[in-house]
N, C-alpha and C positions, 0 to 999 in steps of 0.2 A: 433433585437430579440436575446436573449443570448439562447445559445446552451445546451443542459440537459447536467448533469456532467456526467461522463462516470462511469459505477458501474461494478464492479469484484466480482461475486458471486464466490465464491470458497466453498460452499457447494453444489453444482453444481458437479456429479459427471463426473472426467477425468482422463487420467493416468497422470496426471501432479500435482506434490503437488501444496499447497498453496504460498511454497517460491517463484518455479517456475516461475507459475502465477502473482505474483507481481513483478519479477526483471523483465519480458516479459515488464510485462505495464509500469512502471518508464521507462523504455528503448524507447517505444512508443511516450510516449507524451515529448511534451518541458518542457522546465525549464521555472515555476510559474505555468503550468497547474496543476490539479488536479483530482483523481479519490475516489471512492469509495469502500472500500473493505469490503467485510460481508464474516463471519467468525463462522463456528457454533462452536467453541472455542475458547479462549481466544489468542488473535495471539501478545501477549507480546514477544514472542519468537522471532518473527520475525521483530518486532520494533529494538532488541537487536541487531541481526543479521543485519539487513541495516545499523544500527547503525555502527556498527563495521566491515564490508566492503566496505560499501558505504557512507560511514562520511558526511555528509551536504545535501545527496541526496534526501531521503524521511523523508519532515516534518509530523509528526502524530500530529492529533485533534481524540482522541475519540468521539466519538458521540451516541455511544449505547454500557454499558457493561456488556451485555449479565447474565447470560443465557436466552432464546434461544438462539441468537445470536449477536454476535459483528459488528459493526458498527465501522469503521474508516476512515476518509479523509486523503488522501496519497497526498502532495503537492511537487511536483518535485521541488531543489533547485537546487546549482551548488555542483559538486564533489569538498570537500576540501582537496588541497592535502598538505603533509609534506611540512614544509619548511628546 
């Protein structure tokens, strides 16, 4: 039996931002797992930002764009480093 995918509501209110909350969970799961992140804004900002701190790490699939709210699958990869 396969296991539910793990979801990170971040309009869920906490003192922790949204980036936060998403470096916490990639940090969590392994490389290939996957979570779900819901966003009561457009969380392009933070695509950008993993992007360019974290280079290979979090793959994005949109899956709902919003408004109300955003829907996106976070798939852990490996960190790509400088060669």
């Amino acid at each position: 039996m396969a296991t539910a995918e793990r979801v990170l509501d971040t309009r869920v209110a906490t003192t922790r931002s949204c980036a936060e909350q998403t470096n916490d969970t990639l940090d969590e799961i392994a490389v290939g797992d996957s979570f779900v992140l819901i966003a009561d804004h457009d969380p392009v900002g933070l695509q950008y930002m993993l992007a360019a701190e974290r280079p290979g790490v979090a793959n994005w699939e949109l899956l709902d764009d919003g408004p109300p709210y955003w829907r996106v699958r976070i798939r852990k990869g490996q960190l790509k480093t400088a060669r």
